[in-house]
N, C-alpha and C positions, 0 to 999 in steps of 0.2 A: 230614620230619615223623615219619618211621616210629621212626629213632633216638630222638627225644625223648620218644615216646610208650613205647618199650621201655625207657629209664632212668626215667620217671615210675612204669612196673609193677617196675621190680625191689625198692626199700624194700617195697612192697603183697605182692610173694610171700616176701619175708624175711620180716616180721614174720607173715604167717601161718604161715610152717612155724617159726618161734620159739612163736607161740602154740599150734600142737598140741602142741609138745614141752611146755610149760608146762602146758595141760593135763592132761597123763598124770603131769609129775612134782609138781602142787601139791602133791596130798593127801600122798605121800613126802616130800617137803621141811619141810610142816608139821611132819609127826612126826618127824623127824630132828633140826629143830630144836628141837621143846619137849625130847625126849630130852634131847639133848645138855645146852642151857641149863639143865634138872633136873637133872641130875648135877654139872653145873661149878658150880650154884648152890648143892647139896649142901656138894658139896667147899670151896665157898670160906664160908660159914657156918662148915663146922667148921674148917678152917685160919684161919677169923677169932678164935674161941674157945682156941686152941693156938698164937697167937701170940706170940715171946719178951714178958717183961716188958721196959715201957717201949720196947715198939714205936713207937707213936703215938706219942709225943712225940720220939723220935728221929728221923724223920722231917725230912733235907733238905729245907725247899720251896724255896730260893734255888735248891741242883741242879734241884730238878725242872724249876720253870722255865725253866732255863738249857738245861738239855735239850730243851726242848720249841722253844727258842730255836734250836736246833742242828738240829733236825729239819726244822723249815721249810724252809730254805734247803737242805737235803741231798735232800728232795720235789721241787725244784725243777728237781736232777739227775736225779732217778729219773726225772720226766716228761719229759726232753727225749733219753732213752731212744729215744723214738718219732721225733722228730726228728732224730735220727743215724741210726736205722735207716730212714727214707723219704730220707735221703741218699745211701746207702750202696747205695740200690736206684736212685739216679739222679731221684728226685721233687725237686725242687725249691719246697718250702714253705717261706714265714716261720718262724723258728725262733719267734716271740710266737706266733703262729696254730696251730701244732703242740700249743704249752703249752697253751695253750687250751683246744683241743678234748680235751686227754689229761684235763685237772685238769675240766672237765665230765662228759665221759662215768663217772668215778669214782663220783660221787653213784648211778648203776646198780647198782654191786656190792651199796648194800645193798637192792635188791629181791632177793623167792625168785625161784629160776630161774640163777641164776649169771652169765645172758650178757648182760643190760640194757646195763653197761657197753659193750659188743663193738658192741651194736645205737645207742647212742647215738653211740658212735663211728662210725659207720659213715653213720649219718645227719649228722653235722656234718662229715665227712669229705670225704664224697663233694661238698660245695662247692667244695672247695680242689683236687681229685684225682680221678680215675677211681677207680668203683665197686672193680673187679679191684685197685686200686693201693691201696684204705684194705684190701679182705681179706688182700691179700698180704703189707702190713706189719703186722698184726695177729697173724699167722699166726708170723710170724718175730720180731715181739716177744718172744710167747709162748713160744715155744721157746727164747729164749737167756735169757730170765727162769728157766724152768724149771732150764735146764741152770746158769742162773749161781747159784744160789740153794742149787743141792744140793753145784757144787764148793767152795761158800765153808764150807758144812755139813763137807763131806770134810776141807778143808784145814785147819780148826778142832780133827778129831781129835787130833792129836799132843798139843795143847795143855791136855786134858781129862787129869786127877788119875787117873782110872780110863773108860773106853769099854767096858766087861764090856755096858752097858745094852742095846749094839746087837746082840749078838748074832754068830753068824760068819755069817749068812746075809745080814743088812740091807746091808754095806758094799759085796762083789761086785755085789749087787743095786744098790744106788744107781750103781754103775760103770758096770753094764751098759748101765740105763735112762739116763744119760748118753751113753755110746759111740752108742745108738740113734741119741738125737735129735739128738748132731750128724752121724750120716751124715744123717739126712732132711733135715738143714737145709743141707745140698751144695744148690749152686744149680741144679743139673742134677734131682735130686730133687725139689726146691720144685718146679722147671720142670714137672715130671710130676703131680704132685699139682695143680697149678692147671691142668688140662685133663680132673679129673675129673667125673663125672658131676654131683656136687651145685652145682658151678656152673654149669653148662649147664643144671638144673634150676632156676635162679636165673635166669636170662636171660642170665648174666655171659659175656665173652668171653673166652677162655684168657690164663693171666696170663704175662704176658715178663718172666722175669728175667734174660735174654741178659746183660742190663749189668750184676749182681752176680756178686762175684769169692768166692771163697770164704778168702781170705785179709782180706776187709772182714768177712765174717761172723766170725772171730774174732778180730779188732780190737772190733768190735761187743761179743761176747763181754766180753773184757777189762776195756771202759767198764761195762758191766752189773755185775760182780764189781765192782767198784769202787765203784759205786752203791751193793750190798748192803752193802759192808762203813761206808759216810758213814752209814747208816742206823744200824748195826750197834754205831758208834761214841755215836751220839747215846745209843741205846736202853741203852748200857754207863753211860754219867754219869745216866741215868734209874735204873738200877737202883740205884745206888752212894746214890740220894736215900733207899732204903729199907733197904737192908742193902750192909755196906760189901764188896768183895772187891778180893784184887789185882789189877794193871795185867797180870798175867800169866794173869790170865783173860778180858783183852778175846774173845783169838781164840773162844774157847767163848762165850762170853753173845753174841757176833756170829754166831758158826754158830747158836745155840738160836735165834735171833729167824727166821732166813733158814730154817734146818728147817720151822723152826713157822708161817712164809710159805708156803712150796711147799707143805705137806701142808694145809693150809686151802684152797689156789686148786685143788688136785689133790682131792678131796673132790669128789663133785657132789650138787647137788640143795641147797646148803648154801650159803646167799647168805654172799659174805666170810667163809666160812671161819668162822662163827659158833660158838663151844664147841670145837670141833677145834684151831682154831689157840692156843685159850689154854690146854687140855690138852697140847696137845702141848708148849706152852711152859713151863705149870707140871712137867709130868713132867722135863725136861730140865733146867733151872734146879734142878729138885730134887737134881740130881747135888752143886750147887755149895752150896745153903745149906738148911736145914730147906721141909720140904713145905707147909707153911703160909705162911712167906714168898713161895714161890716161885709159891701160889695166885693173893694178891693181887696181886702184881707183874705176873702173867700179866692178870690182870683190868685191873688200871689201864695196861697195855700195849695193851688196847684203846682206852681212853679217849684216851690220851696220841696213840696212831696218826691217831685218826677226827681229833682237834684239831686236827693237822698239817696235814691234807687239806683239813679245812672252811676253814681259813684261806685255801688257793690256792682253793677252790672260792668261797667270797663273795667273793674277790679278781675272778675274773672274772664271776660272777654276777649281780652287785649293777648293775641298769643306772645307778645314778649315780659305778661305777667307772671312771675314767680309762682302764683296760685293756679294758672293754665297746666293742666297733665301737659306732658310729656311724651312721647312714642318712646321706647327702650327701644336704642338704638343695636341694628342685628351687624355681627357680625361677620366682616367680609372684606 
């Protein structure tokens, strides 16, 4: 009885030390975001006024579509992300049930607070898996999303007309902060971090990753970069719907979307990355076509992303979906 009484208190003391943190960061989050949204709203009024002639009617929508076409199915990769990596730690979940639960908890990011997603996951998780086994792959998601997001960014360099934007300090930098997080992600590391105090403040029991190898962690790796770049590809025929560019600027407009991914999820206090990540996208893109295209592009790169998502999200949402479990009905 003690056990069941101790997993029924672990969600109850998560969610309250979520809500003190939430707490402390509303009022910061608020203003962070009208900020931001005030200025990218600024910005994209007058980049809407500075528009080439015969913008608007130039306008691919067959691409656009077609893009948007292309993205769904490449969503479908990115979510099963999570699924290769609770394999790779030796979990054994339904590869649909994985999907699942990754394309629900989503609809979290866009609350303030940043960590909804992490806490919904965690709650729809823990059905399928031990408590320890949804943070730990959480944890290592995390990590290879970060590190796969900023190599695809790096690797896109050579491909950019001019790279002066970055600086000589950003690129070491970006190395470094790479180099970091795959020593932490050594499975001997993870091993040590899951017997730290904030789980045992959680009730949690130290997490075993005895059974990950660290040659699965960058196999892992690999699929993740691969992910970035199906997205990357989509997001390149989405651009081409507003302002046309070469085929030899895939590799850049894929690094700009994956930049401008990481430093949105990396932001805190800033639910999905809200005005950051379409800043940082328009700055970037600016390199390749005029600043006012690159506004709005950045802008409907939101619209275009959330579209993607809502799709697998009403897909298992909707209880008259085919993909919705089921109760087995009792008899009587």
């Amino acid at each position: 009885m003690q056990p069941l009484m101790r997993a029924e208190s672990v969600p109850k003391r998560l969610v309250s030390l979520i809500s003190q943190l939430r707490n402390h960061s509303r009022i910061l989050s608020i203003l962070l975001i009208v900020s931001i949204l005030v200025v990218f709203g600024w910005q994209l009024v007058r980049g809407w006024h500075n528009l080439p002639v015969g913008f608007h009617s130039n306008v691919r929508w067959f691409r656009l579509l077609g893009s948007l076409a292309m993205l769904v199915p490449a969503l479908l990769f990115v979510s099963s992300r999570w699924w290769l990596t609770l394999r790779a730690m030796g979990v054994r979940v339904r590869w649909w049930d994985a999907v699942r639960i990754w394309f629900l908890s989503q609809a979290g990011r866009y609350l303030p607070g940043g960590v909804w997603s992490y806490v919904g996951r965690f709650l729809l998780g823990r059905a399928k898996m031990t408590q320890e086994t949804v943070i730990a792959s959480m944890v290592l998601e995390t990590g290879l999303r970060v590190v796969s997001e900023i190599l695809v960014f790096l690797l896109s360099l050579p491909f950019w007309s001019g790279a002066d934007f970055l600086g000589t300090v950003s690129v070491p930098l970006l190395i470094g902060m790479v180099s970091l997080i795959l020593v932490v992600l050594h499975p001997s590391i993870l091993g040590r971090l899951g017997r730290v105090s904030l789980l045992q403040r959680l009730g949690l029991d130290p997490i075993d990753l005895s059974g990950l190898r660290y040659r699965d962690v960058l196999a892992l790796l690999a699929y993740y970069m691969l992910t970035v770049v199906m997205v990357g590809f989509a997001f390149y025929i989405m651009v081409g719907a507003f302002y046309a560019l070469p085929a030899g600027m895939l590799p850049a407009v894929t690094g700009s979307l994956a930049a401008s991914m990481v430093l949105g999820f990396l932001v805190p206090f800033v639910p999905n990355g809200w005005g950051v990540r379409e800043g940082t996208l328009a700055f970037l893109l600016s390199q390749m076509m005029p600043f006012s295209v690159a506004i709005v592009i950045s802008g409907a790169a939101r619209i275009w992303l959330t579209l993607g998502e809502l799709v697998w999200i009403l897909v298992f949402a909707c209880p008259w979906s085919p993909f919705t479990p089921r109760q087995a009905k009792t008899p009587g």
